[in-house]
VOGU-3710 file (C-alpha; in Angstrom, 3 decimals, decimal comma):
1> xxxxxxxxxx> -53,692/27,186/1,205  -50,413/26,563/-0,392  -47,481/27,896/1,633  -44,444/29,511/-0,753  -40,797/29,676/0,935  -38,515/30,979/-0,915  -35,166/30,974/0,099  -32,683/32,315/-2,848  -29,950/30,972/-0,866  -28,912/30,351/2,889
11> xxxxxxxxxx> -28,055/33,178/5,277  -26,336/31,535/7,964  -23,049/31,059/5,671  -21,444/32,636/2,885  -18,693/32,753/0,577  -16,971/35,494/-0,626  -13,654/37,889/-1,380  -10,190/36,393/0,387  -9,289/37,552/3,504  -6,232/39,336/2,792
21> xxxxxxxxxx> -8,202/41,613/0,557  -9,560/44,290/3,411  -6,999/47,115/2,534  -7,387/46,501/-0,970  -11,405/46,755/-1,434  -12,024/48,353/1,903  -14,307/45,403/2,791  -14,635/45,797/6,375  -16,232/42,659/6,974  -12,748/40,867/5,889
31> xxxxxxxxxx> -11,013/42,163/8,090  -13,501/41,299/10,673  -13,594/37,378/9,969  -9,701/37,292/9,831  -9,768/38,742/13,183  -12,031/35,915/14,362  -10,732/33,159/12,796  -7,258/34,321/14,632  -9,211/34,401/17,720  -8,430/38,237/18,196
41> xxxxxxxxxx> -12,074/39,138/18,796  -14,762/37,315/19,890  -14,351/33,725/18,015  -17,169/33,306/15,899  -16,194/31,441/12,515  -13,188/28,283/11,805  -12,554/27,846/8,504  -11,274/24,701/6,411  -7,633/25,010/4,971  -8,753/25,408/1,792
51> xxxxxxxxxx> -10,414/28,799/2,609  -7,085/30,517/3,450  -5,884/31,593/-0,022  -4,691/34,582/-0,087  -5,401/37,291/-2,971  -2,284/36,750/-5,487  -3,337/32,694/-5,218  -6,336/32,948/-7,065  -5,974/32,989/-10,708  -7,914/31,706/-13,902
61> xxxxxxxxxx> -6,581/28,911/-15,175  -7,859/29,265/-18,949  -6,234/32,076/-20,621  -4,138/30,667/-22,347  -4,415/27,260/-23,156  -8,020/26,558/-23,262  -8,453/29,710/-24,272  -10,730/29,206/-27,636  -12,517/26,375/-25,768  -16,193/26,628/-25,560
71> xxxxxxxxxx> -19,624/24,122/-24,829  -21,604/24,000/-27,809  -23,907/21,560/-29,192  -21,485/19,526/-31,151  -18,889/19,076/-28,019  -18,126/15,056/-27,730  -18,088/13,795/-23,457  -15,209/12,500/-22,446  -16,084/8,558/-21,616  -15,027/8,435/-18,409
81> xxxxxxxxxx> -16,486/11,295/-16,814  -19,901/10,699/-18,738  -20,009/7,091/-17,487  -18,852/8,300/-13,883  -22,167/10,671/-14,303  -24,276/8,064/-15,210  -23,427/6,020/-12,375  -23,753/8,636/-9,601  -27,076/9,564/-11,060  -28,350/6,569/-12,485
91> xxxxxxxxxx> -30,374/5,818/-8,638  -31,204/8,907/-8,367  -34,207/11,610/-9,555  -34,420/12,267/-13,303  -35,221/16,177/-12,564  -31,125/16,562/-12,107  -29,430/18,039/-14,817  -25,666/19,249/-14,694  -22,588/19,976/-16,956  -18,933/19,777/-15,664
101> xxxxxxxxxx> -15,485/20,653/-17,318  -12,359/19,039/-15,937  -9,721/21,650/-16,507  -7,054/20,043/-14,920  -5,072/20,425/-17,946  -5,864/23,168/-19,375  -5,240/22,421/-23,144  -7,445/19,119/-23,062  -10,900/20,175/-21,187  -13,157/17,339/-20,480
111> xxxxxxxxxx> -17,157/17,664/-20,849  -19,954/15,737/-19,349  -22,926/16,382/-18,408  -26,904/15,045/-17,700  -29,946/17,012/-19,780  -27,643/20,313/-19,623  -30,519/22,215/-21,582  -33,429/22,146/-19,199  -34,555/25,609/-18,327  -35,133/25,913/-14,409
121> xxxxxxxxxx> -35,947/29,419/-12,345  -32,068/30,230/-11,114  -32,687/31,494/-7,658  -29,996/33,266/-6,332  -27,827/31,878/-8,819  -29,203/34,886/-10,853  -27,316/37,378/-8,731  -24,241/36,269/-10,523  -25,924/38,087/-13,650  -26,212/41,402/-11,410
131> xxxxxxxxxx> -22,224/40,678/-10,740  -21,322/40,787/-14,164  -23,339/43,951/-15,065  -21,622/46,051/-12,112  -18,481/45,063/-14,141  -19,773/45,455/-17,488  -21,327/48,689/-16,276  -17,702/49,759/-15,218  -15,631/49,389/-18,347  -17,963/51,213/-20,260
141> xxxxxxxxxx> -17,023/53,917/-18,177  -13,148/52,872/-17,388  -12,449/50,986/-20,409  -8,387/51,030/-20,301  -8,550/51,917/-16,323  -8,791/49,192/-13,924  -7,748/51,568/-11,086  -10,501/53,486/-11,937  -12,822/50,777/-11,690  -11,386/49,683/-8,230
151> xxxxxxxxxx> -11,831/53,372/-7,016  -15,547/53,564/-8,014  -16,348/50,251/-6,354  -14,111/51,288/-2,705  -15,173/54,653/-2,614  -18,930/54,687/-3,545  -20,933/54,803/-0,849  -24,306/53,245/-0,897  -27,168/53,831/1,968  -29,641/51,775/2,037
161> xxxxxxxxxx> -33,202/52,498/0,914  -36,879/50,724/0,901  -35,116/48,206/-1,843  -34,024/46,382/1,099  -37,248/45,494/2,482  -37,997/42,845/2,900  -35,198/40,036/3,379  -34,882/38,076/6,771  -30,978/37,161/5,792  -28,523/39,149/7,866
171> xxxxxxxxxx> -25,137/40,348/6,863  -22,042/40,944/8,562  -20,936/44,136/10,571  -17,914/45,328/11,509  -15,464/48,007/11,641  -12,003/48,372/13,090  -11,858/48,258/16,791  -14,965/45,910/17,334  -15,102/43,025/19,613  -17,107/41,299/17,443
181> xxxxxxxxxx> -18,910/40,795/13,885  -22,346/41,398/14,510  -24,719/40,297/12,319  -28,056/41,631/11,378  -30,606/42,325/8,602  -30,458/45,406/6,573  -32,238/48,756/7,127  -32,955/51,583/5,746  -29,990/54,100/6,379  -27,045/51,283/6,463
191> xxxxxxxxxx> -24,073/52,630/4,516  -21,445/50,332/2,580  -19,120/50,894/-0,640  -20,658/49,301/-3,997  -17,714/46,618/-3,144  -19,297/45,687/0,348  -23,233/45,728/-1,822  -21,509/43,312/-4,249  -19,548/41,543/-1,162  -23,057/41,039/1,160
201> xxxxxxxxxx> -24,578/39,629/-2,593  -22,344/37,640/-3,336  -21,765/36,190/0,126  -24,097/36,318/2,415  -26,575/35,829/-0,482  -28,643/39,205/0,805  -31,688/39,829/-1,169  -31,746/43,012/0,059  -27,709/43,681/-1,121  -28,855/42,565/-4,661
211> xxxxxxxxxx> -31,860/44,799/-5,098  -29,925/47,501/-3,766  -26,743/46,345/-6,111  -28,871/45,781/-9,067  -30,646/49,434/-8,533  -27,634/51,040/-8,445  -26,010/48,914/-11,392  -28,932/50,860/-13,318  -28,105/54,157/-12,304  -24,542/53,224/-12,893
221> xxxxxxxxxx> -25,418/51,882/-16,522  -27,355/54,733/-16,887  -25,224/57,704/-16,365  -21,705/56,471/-16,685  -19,328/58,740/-15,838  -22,158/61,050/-13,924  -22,411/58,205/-11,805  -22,619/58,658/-8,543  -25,632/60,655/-8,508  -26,771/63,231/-6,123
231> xxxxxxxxxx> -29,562/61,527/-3,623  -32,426/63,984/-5,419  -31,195/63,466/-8,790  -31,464/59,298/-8,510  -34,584/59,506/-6,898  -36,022/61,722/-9,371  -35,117/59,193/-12,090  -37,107/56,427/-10,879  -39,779/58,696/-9,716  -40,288/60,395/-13,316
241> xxxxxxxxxx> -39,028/57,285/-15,370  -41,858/55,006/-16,804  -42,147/51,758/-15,573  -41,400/50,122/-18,807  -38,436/52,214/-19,194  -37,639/50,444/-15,713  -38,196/47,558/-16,729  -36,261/47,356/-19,956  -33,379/49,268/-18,143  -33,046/46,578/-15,564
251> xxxxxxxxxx> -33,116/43,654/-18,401  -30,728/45,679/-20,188  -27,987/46,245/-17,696  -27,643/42,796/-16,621  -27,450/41,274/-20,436  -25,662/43,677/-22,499  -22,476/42,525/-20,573  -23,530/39,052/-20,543  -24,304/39,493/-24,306  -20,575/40,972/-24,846
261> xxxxxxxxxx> -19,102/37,938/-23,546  -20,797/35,492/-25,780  -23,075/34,237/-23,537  -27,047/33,205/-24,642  -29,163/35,606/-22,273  -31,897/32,762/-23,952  -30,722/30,590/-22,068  -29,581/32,660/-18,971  -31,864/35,328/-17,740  -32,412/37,591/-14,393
271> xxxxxxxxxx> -35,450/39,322/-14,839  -37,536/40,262/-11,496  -35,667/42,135/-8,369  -34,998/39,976/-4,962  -37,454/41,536/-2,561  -41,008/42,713/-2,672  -40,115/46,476/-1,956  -37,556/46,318/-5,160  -39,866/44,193/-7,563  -42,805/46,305/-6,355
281> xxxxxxxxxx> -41,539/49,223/-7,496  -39,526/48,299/-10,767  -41,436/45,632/-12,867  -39,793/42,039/-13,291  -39,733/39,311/-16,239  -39,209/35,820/-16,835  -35,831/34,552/-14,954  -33,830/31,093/-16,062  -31,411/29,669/-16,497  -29,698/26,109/-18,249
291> xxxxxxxxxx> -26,764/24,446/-16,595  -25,360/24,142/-19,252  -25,246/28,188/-20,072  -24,001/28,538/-16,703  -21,059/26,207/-17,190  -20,395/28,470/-20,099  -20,324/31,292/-17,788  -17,854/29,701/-15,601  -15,416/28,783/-18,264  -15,769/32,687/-19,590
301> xxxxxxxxxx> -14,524/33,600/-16,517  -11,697/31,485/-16,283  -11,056/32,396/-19,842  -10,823/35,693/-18,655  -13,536/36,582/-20,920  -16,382/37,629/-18,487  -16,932/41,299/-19,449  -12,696/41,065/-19,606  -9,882/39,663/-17,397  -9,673/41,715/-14,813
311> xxxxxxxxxx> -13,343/41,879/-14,200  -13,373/37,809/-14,707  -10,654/37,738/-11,636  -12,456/39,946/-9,161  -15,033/38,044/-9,742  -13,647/34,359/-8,900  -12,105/36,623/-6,105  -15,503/37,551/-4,723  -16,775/34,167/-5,135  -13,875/32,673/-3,014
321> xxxxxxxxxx> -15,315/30,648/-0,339  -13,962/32,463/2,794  -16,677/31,179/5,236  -17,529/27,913/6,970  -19,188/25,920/3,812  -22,967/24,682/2,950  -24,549/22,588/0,862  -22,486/21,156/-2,043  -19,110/23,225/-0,846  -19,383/21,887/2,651
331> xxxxxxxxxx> -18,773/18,729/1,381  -15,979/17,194/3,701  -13,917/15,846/0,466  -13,662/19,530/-0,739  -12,227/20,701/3,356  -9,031/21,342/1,432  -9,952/22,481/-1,441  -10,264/26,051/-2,807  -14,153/26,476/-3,882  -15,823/29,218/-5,522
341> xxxxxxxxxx> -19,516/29,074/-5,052  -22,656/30,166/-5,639  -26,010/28,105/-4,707  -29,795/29,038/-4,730  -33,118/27,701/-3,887  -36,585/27,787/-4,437  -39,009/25,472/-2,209  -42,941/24,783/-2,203  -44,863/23,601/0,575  -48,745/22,346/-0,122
351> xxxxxxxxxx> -50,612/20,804/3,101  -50,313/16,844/2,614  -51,582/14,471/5,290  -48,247/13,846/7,468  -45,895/16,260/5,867  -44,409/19,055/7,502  -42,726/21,989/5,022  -39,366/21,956/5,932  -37,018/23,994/4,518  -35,462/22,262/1,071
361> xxxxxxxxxx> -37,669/19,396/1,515  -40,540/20,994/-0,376  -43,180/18,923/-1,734  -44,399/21,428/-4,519  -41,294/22,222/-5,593  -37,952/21,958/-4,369  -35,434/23,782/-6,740  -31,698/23,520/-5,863  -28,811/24,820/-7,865  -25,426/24,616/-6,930
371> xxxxxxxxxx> -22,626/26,292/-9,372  -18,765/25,509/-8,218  -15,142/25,942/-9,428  -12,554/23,331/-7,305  -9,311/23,402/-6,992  -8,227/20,245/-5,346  -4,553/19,448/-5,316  -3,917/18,996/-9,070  -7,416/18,690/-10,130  -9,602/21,489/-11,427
381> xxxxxxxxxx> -13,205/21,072/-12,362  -16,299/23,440/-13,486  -20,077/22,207/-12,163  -23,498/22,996/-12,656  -25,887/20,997/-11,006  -30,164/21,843/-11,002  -32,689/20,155/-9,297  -36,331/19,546/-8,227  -36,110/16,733/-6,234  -39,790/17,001/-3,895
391> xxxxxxxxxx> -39,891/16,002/0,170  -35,620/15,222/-0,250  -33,320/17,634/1,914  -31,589/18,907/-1,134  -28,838/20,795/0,667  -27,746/17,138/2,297  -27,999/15,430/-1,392  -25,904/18,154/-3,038  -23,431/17,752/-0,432  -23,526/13,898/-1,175
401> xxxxxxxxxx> -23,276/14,488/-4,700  -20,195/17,012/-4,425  -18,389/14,185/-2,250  -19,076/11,431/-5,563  -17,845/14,282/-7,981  -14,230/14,730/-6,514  -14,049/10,802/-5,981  -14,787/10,647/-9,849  -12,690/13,423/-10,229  -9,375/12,866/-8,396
411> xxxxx> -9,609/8,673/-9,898  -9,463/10,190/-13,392  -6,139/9,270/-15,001  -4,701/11,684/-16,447  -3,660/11,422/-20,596
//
């Protein structure tokens, strides 16, 4: 009997908003982890020095030079990198495909990449797709108010329903006065701000923050400025709504902003919720994704072109690495440098004579995807690496990998 694991992406660490940002987003698990990486409550996290940027630090470095630049099909690699990709690959399995930008300066970006067009299933990488609806979602309702926008996300509060069931991840909790972060899965009744929904999504990876994100992204695409609903009044919706209405409302609210920003929802897709309560009850799609179309998706952001600029900044602020790092962030070249991350998985297990399923060693099918902006001294680079490498710990290789890329990286000379 074949035995499915999938894990959309690890639990035990995260990523996620800078530190300094508690007062500003009322994300009480901020506060919490600066407490305990100061050693002011119960110690429970050390981070590397290049997790301790604080909020007016992090800034896109492609809005104005670099500014018209985008991947296409006619976009020449630059010799050096492509040959430096070649090498690091050439031993390796031919399921990897990636694209990378060196933006270290800004007005000459630099392009490589390895079979960038290869559709894969994105794992948790999709949740970045939820992301940029929530902020699509939002200047349709606050186009010229980005206080507005702010306000909505602090000050909406969000209980939990049966979306969040079921998801063994935990997720941080903590308020003001607590010894210690305690962390735990989600259950029904749990109450955070849209900002903390996004925060445990984006960080902790929570399938059970993204269903309950991405339910509330419809409502919010929905109704606009009725949003937030009365409890009776949502409930009543998806009650009395068809399930194809569902369905096409979901697709919708995730790629009209996508769509906006010039990016191919052909190529980049979310299409089925993250847990069986959520997917259950609103009917899912195809999901996929190119590396290539999610390079494109970083460089929009740094273009400040995601949805706009500000919502292409709290973004790379939300996907700030504040956490001790994993797979191709916890590389120990990038210890210094600032990352913004996002990784998923997808892993297979069939019985085999002397194999034991382990996680990310499947030998069915072993999907890893690792998507990364570094800033490392002077250098700044865009990745997006897939793979399917069977029975190979694919968290350990992308860490490998990541090491080879900053070597290649920090020995380019610059022009």
């Amino acid at each position: 009997m074949t035995v499915l694991l999938l894990v959309l992406l690890s639990g035990s660490v995260a990523l996620g908003y800078p530190l300094d940002g508690a007062s500003r987003t009322g994300i009480r698990r901020l506060t919490g982890y600066s407490l305990s990486h100061e050693g002011k409550i119960r110690k429970t996290i050390t981070l590397p020095p290049g997790a301790l940027l604080n909020t007016a630090q992090i800034k896109l470095h492609l809005t104005a030079a670099g500014s018209d630049f985008d991947v296409t099909g006619s976009t020449k690699a630059d010799a050096y990198l492509q040959a430096g990709l070649n090498r690091i690959f050439s031993s390796r399995d031919p399921s990897y495909n990636i694209a990378m930008l060196d933006i270290s300066d800004p007005a000459r970006p630099a392009y490589a990449s390895l079979r960038p067009d290869e559709k894969r299933i994105p794992g948790s990488v999709g949740k970045l797709m939820v992301a940029t609806g929530v902020f699509g979602a939002l200047r349709r309702i606050f186009p010229g108010d980005t206080a507005g926008r702010a306000r909505l996300l602090r000050e909406t509060m969000v209980t939990a329903d049966s979306f969040v069931y079921r998801d063994g991840k935990t997720v941080p909790f903590f308020n003001p006065g607590d010894a210690a972060i305690v962390n735990r899965r989600l259950e029904t009744g749990d109450k955070f701000s849209l900002y903390e929904w996004l925060d445990h999504m984006l960080s902790q990876s929570s399938n059970a923050a993204a269903s309950m994100t991405w339910k509330h992204l419809m409502l919010l695409y929905r109704f606009g400025k009725d949003y937030p609903l009365p409890a009776e009044k949502a409930a009543a919706f998806f009650k009395n709504t068809p399930k194809t209405e569902q369905r096409e409302l979901a697709l919708e609210s995730t790629e009209s902003a996508l769509t906006a920003s010039g990016i191919d929802t052909g190529k980049l897709r979310i299409g089925t919720f993250f847990t069986s309560n959520a997917s259950n009850a609103i009917p899912g799609t195809a999901s996929y994704a190119t590396s290539k179309e999610l390079l494109r998706w970083l460089i929009k952001l740094e273009q400040g072109k995601l949805v706009d600029e500000w919502s292409s900044l709290e973004l790379k602020r939300l996907l700030y690495f504040s956490r001790p790092r994993y797979r191709y962030s916890s590389s120990p070249a990038l210890s210094k440098a600032a990352v913004y991350f996002k990784s998923g998985s997808l892993f297979k297990c069939d019985p085999e004579p002397g194999y034991r399923c382990v996680q990310y060693k499947g030998n069915n099918l072993n999907l890893m995807h690792s998507v990364a902006m570094v800033e490392s001294g002077a250098k700044v680079y865009l990745v997006s690496m897939m793979s399917n490498v069977l029975r190979l710990n694919s968290a350990v290789e992308h860490q490998t990998i990541a090491t080879e890329i900053e070597r290649m990286v920090q020995a380019r000379p610059s022009k």
